[in-house]
C-alpha positions in Angstrom: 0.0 0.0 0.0 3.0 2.6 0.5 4.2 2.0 -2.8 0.6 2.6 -4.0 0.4 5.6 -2.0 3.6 6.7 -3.7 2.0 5.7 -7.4 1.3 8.2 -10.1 -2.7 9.6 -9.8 -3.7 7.6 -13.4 -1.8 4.5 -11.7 -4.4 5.2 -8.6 -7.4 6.0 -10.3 -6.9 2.7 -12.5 -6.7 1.0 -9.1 -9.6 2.4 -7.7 -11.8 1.3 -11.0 -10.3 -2.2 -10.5 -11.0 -2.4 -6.9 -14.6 -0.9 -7.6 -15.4 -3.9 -10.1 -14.4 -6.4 -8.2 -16.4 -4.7 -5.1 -19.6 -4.9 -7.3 -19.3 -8.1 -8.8 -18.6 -9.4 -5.0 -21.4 -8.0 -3.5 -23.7 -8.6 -6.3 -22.6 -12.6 -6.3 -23.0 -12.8 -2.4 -26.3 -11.5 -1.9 -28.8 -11.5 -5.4 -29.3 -14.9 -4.6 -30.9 -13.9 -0.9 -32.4 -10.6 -2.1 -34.3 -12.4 -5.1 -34.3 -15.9 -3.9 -37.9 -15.7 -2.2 -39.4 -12.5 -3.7 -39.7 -12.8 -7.8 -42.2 -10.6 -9.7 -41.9 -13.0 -12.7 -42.7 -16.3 -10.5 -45.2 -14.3 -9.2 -46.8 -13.5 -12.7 -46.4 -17.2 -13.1 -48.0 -18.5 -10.6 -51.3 -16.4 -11.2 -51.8 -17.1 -14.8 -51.5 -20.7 -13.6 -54.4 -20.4 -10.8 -56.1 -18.6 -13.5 -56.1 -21.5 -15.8 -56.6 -23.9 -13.3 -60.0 -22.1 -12.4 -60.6 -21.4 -16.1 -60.5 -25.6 -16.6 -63.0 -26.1 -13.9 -65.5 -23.6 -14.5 -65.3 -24.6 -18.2 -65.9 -28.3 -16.9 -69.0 -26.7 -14.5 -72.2 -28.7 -15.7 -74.8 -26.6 -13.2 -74.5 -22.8 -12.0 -74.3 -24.9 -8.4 -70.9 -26.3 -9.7 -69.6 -22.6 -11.6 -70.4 -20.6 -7.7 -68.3 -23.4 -5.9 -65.4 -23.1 -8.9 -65.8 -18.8 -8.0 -65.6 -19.9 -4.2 -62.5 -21.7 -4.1 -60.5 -19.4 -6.6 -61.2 -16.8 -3.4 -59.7 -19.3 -1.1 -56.8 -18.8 -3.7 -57.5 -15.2 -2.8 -58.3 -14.8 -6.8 -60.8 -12.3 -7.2 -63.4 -13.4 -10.0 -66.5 -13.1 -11.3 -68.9 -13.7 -14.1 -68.8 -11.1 -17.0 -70.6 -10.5 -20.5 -68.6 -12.7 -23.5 -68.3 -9.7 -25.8 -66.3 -8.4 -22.8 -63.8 -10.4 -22.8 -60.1 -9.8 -24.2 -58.7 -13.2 -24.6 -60.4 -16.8 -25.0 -59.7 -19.7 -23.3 -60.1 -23.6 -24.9 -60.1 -26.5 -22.2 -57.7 -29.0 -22.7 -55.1 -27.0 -25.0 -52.3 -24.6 -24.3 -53.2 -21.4 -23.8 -50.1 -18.9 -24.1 -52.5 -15.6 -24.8 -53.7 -16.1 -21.2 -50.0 -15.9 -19.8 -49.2 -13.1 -22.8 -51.9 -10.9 -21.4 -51.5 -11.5 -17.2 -48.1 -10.1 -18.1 -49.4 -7.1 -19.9 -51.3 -6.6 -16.9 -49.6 -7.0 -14.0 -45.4 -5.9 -15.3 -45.9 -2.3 -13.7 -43.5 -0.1 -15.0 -41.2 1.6 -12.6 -43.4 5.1 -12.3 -46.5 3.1 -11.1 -44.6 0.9 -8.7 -43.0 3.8 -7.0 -46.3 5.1 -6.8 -47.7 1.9 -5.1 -44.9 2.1 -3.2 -45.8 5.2 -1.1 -49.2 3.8 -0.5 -50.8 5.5 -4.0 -53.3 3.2 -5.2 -53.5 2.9 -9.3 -56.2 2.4 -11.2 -57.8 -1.2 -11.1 -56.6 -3.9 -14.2 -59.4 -6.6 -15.1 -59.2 -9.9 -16.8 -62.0 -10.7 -19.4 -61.6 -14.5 -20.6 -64.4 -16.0 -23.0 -65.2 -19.7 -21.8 -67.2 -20.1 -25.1 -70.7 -21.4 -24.0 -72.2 -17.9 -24.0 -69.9 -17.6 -20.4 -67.2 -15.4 -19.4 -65.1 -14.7 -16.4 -63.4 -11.2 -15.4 -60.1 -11.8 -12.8 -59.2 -8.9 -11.0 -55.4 -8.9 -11.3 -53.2 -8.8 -7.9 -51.3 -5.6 -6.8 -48.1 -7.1 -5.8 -46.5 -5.3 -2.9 -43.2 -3.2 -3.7 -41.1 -5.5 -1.7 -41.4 -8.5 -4.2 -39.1 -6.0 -6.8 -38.9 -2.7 -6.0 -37.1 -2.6 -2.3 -34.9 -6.2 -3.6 -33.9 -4.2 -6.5 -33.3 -1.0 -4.1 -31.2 -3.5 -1.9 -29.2 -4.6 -4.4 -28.4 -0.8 -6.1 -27.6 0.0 -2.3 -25.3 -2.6 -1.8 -23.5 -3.0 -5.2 -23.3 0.8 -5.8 -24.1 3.0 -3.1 -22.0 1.1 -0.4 -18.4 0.4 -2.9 -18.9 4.1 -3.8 -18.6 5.4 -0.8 -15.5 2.7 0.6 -13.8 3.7 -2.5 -14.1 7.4 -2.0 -12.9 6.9 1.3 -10.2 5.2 -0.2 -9.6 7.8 -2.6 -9.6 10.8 0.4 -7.0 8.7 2.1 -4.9 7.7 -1.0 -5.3 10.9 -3.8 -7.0 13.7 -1.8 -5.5 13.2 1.8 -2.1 14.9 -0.1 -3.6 17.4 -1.9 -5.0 18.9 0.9 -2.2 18.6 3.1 -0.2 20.2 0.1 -2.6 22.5 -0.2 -2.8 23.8 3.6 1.2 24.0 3.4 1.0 26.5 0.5 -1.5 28.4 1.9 1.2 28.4 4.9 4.0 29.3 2.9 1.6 32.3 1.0 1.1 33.9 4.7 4.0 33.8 5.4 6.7 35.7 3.1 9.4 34.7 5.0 9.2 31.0 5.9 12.0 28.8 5.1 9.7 25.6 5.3 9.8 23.5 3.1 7.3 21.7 1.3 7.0 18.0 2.5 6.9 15.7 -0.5 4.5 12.4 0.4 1.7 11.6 -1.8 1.3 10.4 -5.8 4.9 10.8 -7.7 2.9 14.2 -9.2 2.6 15.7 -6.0 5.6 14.9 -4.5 7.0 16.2 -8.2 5.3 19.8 -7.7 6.4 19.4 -4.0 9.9 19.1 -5.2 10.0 22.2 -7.9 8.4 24.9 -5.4 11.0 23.7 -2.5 13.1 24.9 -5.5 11.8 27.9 -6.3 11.0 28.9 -2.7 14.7 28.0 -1.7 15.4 30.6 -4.8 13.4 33.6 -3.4 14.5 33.1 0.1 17.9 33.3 -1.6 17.5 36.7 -3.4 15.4 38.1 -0.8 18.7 37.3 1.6 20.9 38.5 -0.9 18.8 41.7 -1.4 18.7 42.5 2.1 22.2 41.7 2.2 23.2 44.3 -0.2 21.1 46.8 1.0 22.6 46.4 4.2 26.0 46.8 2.7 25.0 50.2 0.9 23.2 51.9 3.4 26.3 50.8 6.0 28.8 52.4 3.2 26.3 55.7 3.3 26.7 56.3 6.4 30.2 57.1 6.4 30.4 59.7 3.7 27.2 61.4 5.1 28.9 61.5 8.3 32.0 63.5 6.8 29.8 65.2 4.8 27.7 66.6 8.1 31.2 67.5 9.7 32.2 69.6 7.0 28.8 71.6 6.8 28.8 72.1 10.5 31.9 74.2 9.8 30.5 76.1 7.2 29.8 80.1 7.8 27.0 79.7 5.9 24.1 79.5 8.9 21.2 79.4 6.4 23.1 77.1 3.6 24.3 74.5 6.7 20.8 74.9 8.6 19.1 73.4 4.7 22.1 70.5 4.0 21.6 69.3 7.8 18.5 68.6 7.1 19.0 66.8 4.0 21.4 64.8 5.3 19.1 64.1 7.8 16.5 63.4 5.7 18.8 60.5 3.8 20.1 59.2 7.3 16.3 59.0 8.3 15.5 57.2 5.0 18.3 54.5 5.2 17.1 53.7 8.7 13.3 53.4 7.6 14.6 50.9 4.7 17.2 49.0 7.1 13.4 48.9 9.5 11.4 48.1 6.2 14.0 45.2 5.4 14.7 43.7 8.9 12.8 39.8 8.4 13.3 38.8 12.2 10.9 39.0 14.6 11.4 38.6 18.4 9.3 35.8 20.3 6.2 36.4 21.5 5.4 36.7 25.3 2.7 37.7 27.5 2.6 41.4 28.2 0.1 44.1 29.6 -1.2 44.9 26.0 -3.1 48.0 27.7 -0.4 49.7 29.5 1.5 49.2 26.4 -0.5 51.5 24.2 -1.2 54.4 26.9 2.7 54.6 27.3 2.8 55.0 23.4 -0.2 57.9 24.0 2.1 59.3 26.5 4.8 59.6 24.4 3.3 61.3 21.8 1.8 63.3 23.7 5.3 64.4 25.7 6.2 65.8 22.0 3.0 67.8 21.4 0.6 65.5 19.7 -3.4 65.0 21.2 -3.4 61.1 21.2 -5.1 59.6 24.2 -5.6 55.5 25.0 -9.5 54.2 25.3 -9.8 50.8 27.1 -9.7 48.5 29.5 -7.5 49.5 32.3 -5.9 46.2 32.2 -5.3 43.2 29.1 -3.2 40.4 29.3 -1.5 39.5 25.7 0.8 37.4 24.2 2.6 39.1 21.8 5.8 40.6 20.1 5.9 43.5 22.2 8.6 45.3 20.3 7.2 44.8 16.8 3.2 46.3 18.4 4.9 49.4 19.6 7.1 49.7 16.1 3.6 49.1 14.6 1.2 51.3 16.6 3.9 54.0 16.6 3.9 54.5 12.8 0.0 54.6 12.3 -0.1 57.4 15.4 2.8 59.2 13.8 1.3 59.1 10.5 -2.4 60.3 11.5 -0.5 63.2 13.6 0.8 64.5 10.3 -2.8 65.0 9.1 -4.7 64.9 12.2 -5.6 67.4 15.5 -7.0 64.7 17.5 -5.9 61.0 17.7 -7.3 58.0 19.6 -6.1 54.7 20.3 -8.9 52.2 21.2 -8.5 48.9 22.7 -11.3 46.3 22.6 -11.5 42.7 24.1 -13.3 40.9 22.1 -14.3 36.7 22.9 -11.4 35.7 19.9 -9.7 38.4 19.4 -7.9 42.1 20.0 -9.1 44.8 18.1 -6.8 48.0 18.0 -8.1 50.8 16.5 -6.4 54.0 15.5 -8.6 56.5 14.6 -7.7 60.4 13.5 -10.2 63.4 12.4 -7.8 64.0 9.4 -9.1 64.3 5.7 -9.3 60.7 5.2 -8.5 58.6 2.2 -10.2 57.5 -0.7 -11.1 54.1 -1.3 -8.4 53.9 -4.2 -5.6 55.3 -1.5 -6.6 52.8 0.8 -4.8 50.6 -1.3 -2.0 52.2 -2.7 -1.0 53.6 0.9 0.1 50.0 2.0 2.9 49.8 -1.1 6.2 50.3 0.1 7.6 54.4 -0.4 4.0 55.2 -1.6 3.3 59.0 -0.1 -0.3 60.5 -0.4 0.7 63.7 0.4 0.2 65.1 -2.9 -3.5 63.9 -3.4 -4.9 65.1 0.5 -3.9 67.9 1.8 -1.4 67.9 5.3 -0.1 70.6 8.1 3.9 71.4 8.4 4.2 68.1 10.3 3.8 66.3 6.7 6.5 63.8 5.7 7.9 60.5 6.0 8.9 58.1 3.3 5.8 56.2 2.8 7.0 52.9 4.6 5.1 53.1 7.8 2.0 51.7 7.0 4.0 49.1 5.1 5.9 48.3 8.5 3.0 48.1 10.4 1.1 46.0 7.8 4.1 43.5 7.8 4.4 43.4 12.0 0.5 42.8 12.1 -0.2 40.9 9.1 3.1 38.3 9.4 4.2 38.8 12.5 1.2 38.4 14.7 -0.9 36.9 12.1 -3.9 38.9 12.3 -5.7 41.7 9.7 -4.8 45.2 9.2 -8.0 47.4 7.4 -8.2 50.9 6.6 -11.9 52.6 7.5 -13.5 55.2 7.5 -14.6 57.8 9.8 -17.3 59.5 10.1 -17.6 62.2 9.8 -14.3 62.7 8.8 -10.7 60.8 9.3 -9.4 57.7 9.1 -9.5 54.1 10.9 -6.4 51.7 11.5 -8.2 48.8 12.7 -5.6 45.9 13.8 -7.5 42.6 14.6 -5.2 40.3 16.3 -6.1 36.2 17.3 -5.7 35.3 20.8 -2.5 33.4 21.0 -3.4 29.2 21.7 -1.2 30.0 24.9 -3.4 31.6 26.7 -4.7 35.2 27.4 -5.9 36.7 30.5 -7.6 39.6 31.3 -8.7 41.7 33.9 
């Protein structure tokens, strides 16, 4: 069975047809001869066009009415049901001592329901009543009511046997098949969906299942091994450039410090600045570790942030509980929360941090009575050194290098696996809603 397992999907799909024929013909030698043995529609048939000729021969050897009413009589202890009728009546004849095969011909006819009117009869629906007219000869005729055979001598045997040679294989084999064909796939495919949510995972792909699968397992660990490779490489390089930067902007800041130039040093400072300030928001926008996580006051967390920004002039203040348990990268929240409050302060008067414990989750939400941001920005704002400050207007505290919201989309998103949204406000402003799972280690609050 391992090597099966390990077998192409035509190789297990051939098997599976195999296994299935040989299921059917099993069951179907094994247990017709029990299902059928005692109930058949056609002996049935048989049987009562043999009564019926039986009583036909007597009543046709009847000499006195007295004789004919005992014949009628003991075809009901045959439970036949039969009277006299009018000759011209009649649909077949009968001659005494020959064969008669028109009388066996026309029971059929009669009785062989098709399958609409025995599922009918089956749910208790009574059809419309089938007569038998025979001529005698004589100037006599008798009319047989024909019999209603319950649905159990063909309908439920042949119900049976559909149940057991298709129903019950079917379903063995496509529990067979989840085990042997889908069982990988979906293990495969709740891997990738690993791999996609995380950009930074260096598992691997593990290769079990049909030659296929483990084939396709084989060429992503490939191609993921690749981008892991480059991305390394790129931050590697990066690394290297903004570490060389940093020594001619540092000679460069000494030398315009001794300038005599106030207003000409006072503008390059700031440039300088500004590049020093960008190569440690892409060194931040690059870094791919994150710390472990551990339980912290999530609450106290967030009002020292408020406090902070409010030390340097900004009108943030915390909402929520006074106290929140949460496991967490704290590090990484305060990196994240920091950017969306210094962001909104650029375009905002009034900033609020909210805090909500909800029964599965943490919801964070930073909201600021700025302009806002159209649903296209929304998007766009999330790109790496995408700036919106030329399509909404912004105060002197406008700036930045359009990798905050990136950073805090990657420490939410990644890091902490939870969902970072853009909202509105009404009636005017902007939401950073953070939604982040309770850990399975355990949070406690109070």
């Amino acid at each position: 069975m391992k090597e099966l397992r390990g077998a192409s999907i035509r190789t297990q799909l051939l098997f599976l047809a195999i296994l299935f024929v040989i299921l059917v013909s099993a069951v179907a030698a094994t247990t017709e001869p029990f299902i059928y043995g005692r109930h058949d529609k056609g002996i049935e048939i048989g049987l009562f066009a043999g009564r019926t000729e039986a009583i036909l021969t007597q009543f046709a050897g009847a000499h006195s009415p007295l004789e004919e009413d005992a014949v009628i009589r003991f075809a009901g202890r045959l439970d036949i049901s039969v009277e006299r009728a009018a000759p011209e009546d009649a649909s077949v004849a009968f001659v005494a001592g020959m064969s008669n095969p028109q009388i066996l011909k026309q029971v059929r006819e009669l009785i062989d329901d098709s399958v609409a009117t025995a599922v009918v009869r089956a749910f208790g629906l009574r059809g419309s009543e089938t007569t038998l007219i025979v001529n005698l000869g004589d100037g006599r005729a008798l009319a047989f009511s024909t019999p209603r055979f319950p649905a159990s001598i063909w309908l439920w045997p042949a119900f049976a046997s559909g149940l057991l040679k298709i129903v019950i294989p079917l379903i063995l084999l496509a529990y067979i098949g989840s085990w042997l064909i889908t069982g990988p796939l979906v293990r495969f495919a709740s891997a990738a969906r690993r791999v996609s949510m995380d950009d930074h995972s260096d598992v691997l792909f593990k290769a079990e299942g049909a030659s296929e699968i483990t084939s396709l397992a084989a060429s992503l660990n490939v191609m993921q091994t690749r981008i892991q490779t480059m991305l390394r490489e790129r931050t590697r390089i990066l690394r290297a450039i903004s570490h060389d930067l940093r020594t001619p902007l540092t000679r460069l800041r000494m030398r315009i410090e001794r300038s005599n130039e106030p207003e000409l040093r006072e503008r390059m400072l700031a440039d300088i600045g500004a590049l020093s300030s960008l190569i440690d928001a892409s060194l931040e926008f690059l870094d791919n570790q994150y710390e472990p996580h551990r339980k912290i006051d999530i609450s106290s967390l967030l009002q020292t942030i408020a406090d902070d920004f409010a030390d340097t002039g900004v009108d943030v203040r915390f909402i929520g509980p006074r106290r929140l348990v949460y496991q967490c990268m704290p590090q990484g929240l305060t990196r994240a929360i920091s950017n969306l409050v210094d962001n909104a302060s650029r375009y905002a008067n009034h900033i609020e941090i909210v805090l909500e414990d909800n029964n599965d989750s943490v919801a964070i939400r930073v909201r600021d009575d700025g302009p806002g941001l159209s649903d296209e920005l929304k998007a766009k704002v999330l790109q790496p050194f995408f700036k919106a400050d030329e399509s909404r207007p912004a105060n002197l505290r406008s700036g930045g290098f359009g990798l905050g919201l990136s950073i805090a989309q990657g420490i939410i998103v990644t890091g902490h696996k939870g969902s970072f949204k853009l909202l509105d406000r009404h009636p005017h402003g902007l939401v950073a809603e953070i939604i982040l799972p309770k850990s399975e280690a355990g949070l406690a609050s109070s």
